[in-house]
N, C-alpha and C positions, 0 to 999 in steps of 0.2 A: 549940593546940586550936581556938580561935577563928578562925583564918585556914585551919584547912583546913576549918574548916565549910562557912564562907565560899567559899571553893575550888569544895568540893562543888558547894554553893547555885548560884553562880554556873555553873557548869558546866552544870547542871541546864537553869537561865534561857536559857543560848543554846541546848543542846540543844532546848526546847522551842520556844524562839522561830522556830527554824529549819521545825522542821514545820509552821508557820503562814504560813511568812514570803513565800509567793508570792503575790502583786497586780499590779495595773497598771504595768508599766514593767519587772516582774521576766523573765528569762530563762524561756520555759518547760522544765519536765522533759520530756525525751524519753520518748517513748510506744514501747512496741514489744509488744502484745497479738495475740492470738487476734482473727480477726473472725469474721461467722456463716457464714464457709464453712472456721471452722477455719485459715487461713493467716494468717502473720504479717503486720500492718500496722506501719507502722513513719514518725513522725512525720516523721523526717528525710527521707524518700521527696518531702514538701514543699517542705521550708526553700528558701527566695526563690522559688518555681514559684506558691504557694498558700495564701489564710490558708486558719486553720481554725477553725473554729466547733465545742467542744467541750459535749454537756451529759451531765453523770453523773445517773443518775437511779436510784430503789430498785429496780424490779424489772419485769423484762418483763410486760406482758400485764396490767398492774393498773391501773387505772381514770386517776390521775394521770399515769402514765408513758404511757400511750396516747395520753393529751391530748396530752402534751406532743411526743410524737414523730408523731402526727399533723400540731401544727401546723409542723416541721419540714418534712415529706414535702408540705402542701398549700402551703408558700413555697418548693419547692426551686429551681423557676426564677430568684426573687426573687435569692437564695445565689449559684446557677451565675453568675447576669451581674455579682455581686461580687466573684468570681473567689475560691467559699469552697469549701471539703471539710467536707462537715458529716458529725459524728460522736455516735453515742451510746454512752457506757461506764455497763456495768452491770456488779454481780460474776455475774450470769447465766453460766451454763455455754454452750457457742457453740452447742449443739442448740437451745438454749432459744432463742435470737437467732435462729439463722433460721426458729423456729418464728415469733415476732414478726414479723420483717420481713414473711415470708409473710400472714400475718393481717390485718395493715394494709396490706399493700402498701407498703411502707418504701421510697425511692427513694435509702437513702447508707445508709453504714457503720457496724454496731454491732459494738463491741468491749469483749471477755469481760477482766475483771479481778477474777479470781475470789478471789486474796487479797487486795486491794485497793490492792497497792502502788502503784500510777497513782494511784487517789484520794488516796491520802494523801502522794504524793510531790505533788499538787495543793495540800495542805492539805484536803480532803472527806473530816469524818468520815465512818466509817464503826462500822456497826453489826454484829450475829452475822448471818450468812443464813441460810437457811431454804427452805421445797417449798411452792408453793401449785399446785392441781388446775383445769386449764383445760381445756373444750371447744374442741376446734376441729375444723370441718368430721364434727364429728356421733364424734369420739376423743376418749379422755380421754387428756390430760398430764399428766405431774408436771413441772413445771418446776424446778429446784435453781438456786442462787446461794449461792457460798461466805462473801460479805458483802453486806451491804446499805448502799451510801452514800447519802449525802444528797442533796438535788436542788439543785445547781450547777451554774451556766455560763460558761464562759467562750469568748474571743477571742482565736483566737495571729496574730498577724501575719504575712505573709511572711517577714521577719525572726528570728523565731520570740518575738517579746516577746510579754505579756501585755498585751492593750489594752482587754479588759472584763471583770470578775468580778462574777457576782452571785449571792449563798449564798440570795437571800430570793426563789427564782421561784418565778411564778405557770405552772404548767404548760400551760395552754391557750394563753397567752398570751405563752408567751418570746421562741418566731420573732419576735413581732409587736414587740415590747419591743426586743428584741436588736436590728433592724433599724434602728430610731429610734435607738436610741443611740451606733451606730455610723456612721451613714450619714454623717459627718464623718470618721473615722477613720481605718476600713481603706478602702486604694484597691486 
């Protein structure tokens, strides 16, 4: 009785540990989502051509996520001459994404993971989604997103390793962060 508790328990333990278990050095999960014109993106399209600069973020169009992909859009040169593909994943539906790009003027790829499996194949909780009501150019939106994840970034290498994770970003301020921290790293 006791050892298959144990069993259980234990079973339990790696199963969990494993959804957590991606960091620095780890293999990244292949990506293969929707992007804002609806067509499949597909990480492997990369593997030795390009890193990539990943950040999951809650929801198109909302005050943090704008920051944050704004300061994306105004370093994207910075990126280009690092030889990166920057990418934004949101559980955003792909209308809602290119409603976004458009808005901001988004100059890289945002990609739809509406049930969240990308993020949590990342390890990035993810929460219920939800419709929030946006103007744009004088129309109302409803924008949908099937989950809401957490704001995470990370660094895949040409290789496809993981070479920076950070769960605790400051939105306005990740390009600029991300930048620094790497600028040893990926070549």
């Amino acid at each position: 009785m006791k050892s298959t508790f144990f069993l259980i328990i234990s079973s339990f333990l790696v199963s969990f540990s494993n959804i957590f278990a991606i960091d620095i050095g780890s293999i990244a999960p292949s990506i293969s989502l929707l992007d804002q014109n609806g067509e499949k993106w597909h990480s492997s399209d990369f593997l030795n051509k390009k890193n990539i600069l990943i950040f999951f973020y809650p929801a198109a169009m909302t005050g943090g996520c704008t920051k944050q992909a704004c300061s994306y859009r105004d370093d994207f040169a910075k990126w280009q001459s690092r030889d990166f593909e920057i990418i934004g994943i949101s559980g955003d539906k792909p209308a809602n994404l290119k409603l976004f790009q458009k808005a901001e003027n988004l100059n890289f790829t945002l990609l739809s993971d509406i049930d969240g499996k990308t993020a949590k194949a990342f390890g990035v909780p993810t929460g219920n989604g939800g419709q929030i009501q946006k103007f744009f150019q004088g129309e109302r939106f409803t924008l949908e997103r099937g989950v809401t994840s957490k704001r995470w970034t990370f660094v895949i290498s040409k290789e496809g390793k993981i070479i920076y994770r950070n769960d605790k970003v400051n939105p306005a301020k990740d390009s600029e962060m991300v930048l620094k921290s790497i600028s040893k790293t990926a070549k």
